[in-house]
N, CA, C and O atoms as CSV, one atom per row, in Angstrom:
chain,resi,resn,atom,element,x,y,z
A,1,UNK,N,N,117.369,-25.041,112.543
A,1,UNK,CA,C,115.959,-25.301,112.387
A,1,UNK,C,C,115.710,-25.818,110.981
A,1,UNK,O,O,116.195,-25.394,109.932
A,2,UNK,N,N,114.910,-26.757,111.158
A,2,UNK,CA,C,114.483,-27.112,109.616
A,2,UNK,C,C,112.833,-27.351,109.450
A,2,UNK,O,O,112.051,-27.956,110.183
A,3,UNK,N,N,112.677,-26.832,108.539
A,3,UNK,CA,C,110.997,-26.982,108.021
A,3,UNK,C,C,110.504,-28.013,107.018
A,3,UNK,O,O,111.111,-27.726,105.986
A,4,UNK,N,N,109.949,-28.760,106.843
A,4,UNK,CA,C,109.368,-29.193,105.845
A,4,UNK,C,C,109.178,-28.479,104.553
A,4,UNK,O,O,109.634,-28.496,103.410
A,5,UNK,N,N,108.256,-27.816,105.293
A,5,UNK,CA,C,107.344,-26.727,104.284
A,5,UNK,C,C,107.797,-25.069,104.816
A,5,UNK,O,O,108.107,-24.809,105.979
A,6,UNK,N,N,107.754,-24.082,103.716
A,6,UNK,CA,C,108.136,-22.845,104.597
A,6,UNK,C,C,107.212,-22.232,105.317
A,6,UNK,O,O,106.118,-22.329,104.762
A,7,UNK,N,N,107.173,-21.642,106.314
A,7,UNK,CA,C,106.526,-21.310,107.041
A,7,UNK,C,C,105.688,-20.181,106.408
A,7,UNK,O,O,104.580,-20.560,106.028
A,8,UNK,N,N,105.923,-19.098,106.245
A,8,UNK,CA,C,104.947,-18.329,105.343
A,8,UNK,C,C,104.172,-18.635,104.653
A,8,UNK,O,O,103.248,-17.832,104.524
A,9,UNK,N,N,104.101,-20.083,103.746
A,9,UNK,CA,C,103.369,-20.447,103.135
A,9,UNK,C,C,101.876,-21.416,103.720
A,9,UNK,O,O,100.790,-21.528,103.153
A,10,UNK,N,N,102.258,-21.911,104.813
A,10,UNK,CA,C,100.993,-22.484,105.158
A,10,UNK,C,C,100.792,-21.896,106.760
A,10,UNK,O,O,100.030,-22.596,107.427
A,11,UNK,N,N,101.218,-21.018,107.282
A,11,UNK,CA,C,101.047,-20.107,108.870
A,11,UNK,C,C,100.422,-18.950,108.523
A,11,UNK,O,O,100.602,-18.252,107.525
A,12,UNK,N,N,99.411,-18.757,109.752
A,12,UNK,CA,C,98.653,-17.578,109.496
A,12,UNK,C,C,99.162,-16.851,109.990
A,12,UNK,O,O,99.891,-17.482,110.755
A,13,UNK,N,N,99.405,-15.432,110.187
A,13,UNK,CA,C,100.207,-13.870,110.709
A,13,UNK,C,C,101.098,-14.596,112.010
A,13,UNK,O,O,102.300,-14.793,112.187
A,14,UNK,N,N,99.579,-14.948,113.001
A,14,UNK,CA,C,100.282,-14.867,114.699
A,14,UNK,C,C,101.202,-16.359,114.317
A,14,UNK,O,O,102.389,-16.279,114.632
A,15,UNK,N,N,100.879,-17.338,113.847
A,15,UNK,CA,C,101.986,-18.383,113.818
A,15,UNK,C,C,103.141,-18.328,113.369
A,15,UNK,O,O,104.151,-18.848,113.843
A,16,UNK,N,N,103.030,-17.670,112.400
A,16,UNK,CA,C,104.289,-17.294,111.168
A,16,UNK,C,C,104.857,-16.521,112.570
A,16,UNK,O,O,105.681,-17.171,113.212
A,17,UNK,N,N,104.565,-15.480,112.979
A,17,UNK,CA,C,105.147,-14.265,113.804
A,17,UNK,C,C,105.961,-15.265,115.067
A,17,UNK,O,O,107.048,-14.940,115.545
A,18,UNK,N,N,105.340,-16.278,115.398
A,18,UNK,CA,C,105.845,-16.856,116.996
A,18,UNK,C,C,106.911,-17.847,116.181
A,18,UNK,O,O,107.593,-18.609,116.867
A,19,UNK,N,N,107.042,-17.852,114.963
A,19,UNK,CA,C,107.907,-18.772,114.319
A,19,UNK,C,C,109.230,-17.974,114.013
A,19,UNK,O,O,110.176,-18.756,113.917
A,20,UNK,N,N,109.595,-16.628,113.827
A,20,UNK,CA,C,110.054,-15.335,113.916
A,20,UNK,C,C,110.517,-15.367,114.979
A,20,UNK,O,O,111.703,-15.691,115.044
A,21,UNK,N,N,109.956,-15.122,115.949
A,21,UNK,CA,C,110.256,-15.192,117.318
A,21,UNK,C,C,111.407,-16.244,117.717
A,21,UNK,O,O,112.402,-16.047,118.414
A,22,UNK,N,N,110.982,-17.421,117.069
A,22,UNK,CA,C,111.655,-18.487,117.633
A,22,UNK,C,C,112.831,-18.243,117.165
A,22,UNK,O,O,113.723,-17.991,117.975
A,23,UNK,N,N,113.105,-18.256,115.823
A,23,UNK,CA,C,114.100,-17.856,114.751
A,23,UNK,C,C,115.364,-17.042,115.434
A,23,UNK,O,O,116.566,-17.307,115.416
A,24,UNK,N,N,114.627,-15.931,116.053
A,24,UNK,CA,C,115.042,-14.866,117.059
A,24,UNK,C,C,115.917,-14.728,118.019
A,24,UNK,O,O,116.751,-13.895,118.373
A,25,UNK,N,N,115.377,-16.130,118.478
A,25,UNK,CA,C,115.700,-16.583,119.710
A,25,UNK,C,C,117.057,-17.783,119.913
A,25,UNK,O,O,117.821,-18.043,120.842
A,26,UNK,N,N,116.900,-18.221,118.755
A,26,UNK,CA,C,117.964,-19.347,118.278
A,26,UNK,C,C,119.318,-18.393,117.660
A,26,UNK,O,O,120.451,-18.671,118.050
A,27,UNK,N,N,119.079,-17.198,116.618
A,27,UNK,CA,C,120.122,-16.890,116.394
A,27,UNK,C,C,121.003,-15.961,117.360
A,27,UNK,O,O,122.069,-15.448,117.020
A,28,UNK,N,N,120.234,-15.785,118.953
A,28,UNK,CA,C,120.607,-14.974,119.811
A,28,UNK,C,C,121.593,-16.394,120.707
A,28,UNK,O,O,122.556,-15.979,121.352
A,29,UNK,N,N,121.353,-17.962,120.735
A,29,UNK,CA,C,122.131,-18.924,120.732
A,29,UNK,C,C,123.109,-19.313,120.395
A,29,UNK,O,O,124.132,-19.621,121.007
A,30,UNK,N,N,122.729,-19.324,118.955
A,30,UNK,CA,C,123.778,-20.445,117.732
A,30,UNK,C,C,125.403,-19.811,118.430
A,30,UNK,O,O,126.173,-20.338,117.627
A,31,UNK,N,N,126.084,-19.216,119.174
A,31,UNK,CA,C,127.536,-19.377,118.877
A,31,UNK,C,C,127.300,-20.467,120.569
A,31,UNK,O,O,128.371,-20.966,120.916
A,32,UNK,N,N,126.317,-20.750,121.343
A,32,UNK,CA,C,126.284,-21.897,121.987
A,32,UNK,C,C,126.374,-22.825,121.429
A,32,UNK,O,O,127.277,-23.661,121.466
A,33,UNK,N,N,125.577,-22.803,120.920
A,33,UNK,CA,C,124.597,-24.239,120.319
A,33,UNK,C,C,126.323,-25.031,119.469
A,33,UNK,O,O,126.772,-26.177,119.471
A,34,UNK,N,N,127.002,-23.267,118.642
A,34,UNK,CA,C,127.847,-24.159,118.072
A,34,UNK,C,C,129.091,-24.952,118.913
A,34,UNK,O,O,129.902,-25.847,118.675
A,35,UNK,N,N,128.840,-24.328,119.708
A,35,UNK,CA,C,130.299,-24.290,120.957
A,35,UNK,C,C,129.585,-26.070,121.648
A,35,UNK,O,O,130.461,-26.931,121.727
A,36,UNK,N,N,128.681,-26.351,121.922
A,36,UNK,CA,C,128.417,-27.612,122.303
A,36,UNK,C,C,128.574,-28.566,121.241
A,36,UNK,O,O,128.911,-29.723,121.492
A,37,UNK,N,N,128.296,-28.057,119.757
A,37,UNK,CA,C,128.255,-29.192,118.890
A,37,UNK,C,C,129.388,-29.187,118.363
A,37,UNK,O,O,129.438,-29.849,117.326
A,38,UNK,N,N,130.760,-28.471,118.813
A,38,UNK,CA,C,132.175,-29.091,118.788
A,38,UNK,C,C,132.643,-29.895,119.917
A,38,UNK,O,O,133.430,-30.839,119.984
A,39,UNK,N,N,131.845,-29.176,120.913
A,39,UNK,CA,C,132.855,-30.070,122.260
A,39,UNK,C,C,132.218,-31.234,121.947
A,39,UNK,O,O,133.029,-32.093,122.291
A,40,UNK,N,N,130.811,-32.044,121.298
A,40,UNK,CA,C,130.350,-33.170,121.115
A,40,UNK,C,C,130.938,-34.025,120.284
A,40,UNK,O,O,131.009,-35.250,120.377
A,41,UNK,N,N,131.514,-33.047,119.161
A,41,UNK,CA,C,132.232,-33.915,118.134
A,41,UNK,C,C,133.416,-34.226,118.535
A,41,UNK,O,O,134.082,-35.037,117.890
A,42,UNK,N,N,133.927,-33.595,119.756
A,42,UNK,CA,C,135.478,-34.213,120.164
A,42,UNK,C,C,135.464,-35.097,121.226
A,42,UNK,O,O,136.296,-35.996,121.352
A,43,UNK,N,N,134.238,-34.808,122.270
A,43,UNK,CA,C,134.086,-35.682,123.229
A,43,UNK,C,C,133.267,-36.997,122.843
A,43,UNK,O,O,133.879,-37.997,123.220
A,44,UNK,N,N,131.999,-37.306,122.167
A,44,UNK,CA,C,131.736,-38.049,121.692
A,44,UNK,C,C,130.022,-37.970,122.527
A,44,UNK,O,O,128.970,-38.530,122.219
A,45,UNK,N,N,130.369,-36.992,123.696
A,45,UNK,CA,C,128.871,-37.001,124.421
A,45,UNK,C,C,127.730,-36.436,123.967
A,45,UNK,O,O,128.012,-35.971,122.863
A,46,UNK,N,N,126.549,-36.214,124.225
A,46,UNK,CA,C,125.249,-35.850,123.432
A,46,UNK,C,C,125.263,-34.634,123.789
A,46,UNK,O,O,125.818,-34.396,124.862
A,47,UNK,N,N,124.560,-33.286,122.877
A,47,UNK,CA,C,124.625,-31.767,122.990
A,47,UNK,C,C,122.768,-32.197,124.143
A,47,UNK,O,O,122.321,-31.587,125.115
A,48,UNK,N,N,122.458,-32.882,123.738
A,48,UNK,CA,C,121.569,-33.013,125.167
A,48,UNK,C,C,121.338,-33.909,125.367
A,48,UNK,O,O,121.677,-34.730,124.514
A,49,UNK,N,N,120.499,-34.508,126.782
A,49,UNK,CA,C,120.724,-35.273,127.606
A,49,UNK,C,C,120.019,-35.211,128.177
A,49,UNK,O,O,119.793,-34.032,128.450
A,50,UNK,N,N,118.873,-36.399,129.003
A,50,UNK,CA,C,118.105,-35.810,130.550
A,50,UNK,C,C,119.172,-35.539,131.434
A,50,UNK,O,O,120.371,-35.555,131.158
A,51,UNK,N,N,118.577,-35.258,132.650
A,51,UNK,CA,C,118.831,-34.929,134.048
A,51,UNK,C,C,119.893,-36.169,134.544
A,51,UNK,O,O,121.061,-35.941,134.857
A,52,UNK,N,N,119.418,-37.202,134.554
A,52,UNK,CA,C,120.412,-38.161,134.708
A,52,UNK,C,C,121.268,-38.399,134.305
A,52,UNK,O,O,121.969,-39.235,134.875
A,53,UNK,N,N,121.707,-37.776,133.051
A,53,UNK,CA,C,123.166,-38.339,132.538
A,53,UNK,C,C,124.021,-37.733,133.265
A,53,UNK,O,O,124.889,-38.438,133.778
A,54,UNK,N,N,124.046,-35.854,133.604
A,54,UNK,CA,C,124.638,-35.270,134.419
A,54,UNK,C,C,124.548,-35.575,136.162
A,54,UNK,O,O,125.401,-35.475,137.044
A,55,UNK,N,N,123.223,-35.953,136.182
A,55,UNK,CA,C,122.871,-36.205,137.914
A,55,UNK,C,C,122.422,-37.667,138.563
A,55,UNK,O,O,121.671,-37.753,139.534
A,56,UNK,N,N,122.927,-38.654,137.960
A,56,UNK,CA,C,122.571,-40.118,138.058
A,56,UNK,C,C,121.646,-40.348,139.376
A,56,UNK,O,O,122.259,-40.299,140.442
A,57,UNK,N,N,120.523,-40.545,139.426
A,57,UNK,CA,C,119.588,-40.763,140.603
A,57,UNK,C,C,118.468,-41.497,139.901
A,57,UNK,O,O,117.784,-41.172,138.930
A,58,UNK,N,N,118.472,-42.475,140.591
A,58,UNK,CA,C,116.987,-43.723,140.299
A,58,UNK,C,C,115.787,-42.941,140.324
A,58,UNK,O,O,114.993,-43.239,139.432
A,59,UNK,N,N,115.484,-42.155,140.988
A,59,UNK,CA,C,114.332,-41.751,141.743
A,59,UNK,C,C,113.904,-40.771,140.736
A,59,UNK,O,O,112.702,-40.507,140.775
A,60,UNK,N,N,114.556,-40.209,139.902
A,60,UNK,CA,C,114.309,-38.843,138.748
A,60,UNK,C,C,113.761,-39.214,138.039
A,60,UNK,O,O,114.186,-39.523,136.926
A,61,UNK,N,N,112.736,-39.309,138.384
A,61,UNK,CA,C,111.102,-39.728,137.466
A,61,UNK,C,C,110.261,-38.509,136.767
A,61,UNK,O,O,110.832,-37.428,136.622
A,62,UNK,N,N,109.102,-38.652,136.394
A,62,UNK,CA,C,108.215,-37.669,135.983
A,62,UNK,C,C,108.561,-36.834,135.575
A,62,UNK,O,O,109.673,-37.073,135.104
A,63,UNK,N,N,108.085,-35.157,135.320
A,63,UNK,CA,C,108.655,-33.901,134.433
A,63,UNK,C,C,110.514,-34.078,134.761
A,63,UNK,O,O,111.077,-34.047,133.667
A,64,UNK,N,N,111.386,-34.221,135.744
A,64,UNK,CA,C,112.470,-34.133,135.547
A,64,UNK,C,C,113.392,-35.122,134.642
A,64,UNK,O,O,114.549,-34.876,134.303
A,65,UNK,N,N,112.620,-36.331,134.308
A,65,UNK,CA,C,113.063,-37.452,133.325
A,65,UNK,C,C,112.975,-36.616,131.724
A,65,UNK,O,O,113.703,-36.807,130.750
A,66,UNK,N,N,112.118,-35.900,131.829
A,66,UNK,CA,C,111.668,-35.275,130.474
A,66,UNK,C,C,112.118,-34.194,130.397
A,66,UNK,O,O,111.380,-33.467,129.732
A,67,UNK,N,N,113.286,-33.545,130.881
A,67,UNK,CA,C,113.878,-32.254,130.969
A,67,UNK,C,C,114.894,-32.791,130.183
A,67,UNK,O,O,115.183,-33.987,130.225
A,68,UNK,N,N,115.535,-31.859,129.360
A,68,UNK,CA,C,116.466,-31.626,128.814
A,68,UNK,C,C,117.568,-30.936,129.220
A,68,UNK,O,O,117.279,-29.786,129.554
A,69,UNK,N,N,118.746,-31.212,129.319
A,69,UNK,CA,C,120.219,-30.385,129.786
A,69,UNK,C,C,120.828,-29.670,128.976
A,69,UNK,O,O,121.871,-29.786,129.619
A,70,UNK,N,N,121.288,-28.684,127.688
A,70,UNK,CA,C,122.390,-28.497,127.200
A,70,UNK,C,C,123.573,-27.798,128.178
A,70,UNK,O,O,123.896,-26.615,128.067
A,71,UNK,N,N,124.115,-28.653,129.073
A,71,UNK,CA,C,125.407,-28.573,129.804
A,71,UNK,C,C,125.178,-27.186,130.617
A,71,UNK,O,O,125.790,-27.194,131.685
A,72,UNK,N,N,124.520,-26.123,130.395
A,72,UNK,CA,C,124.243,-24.894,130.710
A,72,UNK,C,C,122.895,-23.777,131.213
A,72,UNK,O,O,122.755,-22.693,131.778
A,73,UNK,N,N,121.903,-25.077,130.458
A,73,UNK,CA,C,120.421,-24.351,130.064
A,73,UNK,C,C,119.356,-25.584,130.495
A,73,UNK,O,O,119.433,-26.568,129.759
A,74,UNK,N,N,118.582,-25.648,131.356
A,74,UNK,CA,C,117.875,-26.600,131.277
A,74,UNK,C,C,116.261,-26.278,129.919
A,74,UNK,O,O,116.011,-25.104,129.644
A,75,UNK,N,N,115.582,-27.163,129.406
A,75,UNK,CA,C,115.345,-27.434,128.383
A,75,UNK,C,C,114.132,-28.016,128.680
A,75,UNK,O,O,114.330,-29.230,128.711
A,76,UNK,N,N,112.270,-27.616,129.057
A,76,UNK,CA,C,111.459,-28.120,129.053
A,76,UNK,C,C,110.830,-28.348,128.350
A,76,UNK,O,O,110.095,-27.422,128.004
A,77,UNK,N,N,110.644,-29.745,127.613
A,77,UNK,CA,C,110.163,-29.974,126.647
A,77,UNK,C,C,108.399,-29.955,126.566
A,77,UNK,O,O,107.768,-30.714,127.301
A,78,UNK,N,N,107.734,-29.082,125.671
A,78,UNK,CA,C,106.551,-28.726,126.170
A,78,UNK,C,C,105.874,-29.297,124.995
A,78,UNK,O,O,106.516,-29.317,123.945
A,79,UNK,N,N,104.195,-29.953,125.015
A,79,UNK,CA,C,103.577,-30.394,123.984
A,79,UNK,C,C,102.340,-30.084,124.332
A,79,UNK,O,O,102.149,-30.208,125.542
A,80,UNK,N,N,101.175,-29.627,123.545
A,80,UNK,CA,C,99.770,-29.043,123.356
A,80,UNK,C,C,99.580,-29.655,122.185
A,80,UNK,O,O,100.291,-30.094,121.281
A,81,UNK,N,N,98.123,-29.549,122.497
A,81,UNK,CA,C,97.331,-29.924,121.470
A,81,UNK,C,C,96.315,-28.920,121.171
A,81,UNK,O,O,95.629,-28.460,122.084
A,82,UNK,N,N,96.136,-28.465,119.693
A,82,UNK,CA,C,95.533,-27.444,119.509
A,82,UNK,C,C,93.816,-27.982,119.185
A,82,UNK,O,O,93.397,-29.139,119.149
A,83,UNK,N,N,93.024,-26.634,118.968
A,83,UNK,CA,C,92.242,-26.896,118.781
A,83,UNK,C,C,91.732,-27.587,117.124
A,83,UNK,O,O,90.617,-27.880,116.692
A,84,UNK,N,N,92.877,-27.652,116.609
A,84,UNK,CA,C,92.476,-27.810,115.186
A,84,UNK,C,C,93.349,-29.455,114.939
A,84,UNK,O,O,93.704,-29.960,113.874
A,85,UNK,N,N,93.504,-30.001,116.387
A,85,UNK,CA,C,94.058,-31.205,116.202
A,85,UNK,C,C,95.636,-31.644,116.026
A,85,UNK,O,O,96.015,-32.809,116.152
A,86,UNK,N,N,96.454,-30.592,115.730
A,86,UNK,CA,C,97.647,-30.972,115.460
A,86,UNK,C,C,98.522,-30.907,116.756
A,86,UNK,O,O,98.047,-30.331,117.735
A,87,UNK,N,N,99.813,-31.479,116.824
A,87,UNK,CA,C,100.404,-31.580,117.879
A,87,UNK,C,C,101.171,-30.725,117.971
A,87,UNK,O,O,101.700,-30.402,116.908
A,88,UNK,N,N,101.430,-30.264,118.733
A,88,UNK,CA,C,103.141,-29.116,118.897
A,88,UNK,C,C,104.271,-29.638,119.786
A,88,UNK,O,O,105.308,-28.986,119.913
């Protein structure tokens, strides 16, 4: 994960906290995450991918074009817009 800016410094409690969370959640990963980003560096293939690279079909349009694969985990990529304008 990388930040711009640190998070404590411009997140209020509940954001900072779901940012924690995330943190959480990644270091309960990382010996995946690292295990794909060797087999990538030897195979040469992407640690992700849509649906099609693994399942080649014309027809895999809409939310399944926009899914993400890591070889194991599918990966929905989600975006909101808050009330204060910024994107997530």
């Amino acid at each position: 994960m990388q930040f711009s800016v640190a998070p404590w410094r411009v997140l209020d409690e509940t954001h900072f906290n779901a940012v924690k969370v995330s943190v959480e959640i990644r270091k309960k990963f990382t010996p995946i995450i690292l295990d794909l980003a060797h087999q990538s560096a030897k195979t040469g293939e992407p640690i992700m991918t849509n649906l099609e690279y693994y399942f080649p079909n014309p027809t895999c349009t809409g939310r399944a074009s926009k899914t993400q694969i890591l070889r194991y985990f599918l990966v929905q990529i989600m975006y909101c817009v808050l009330e204060s304008g910024f994107c997530v």
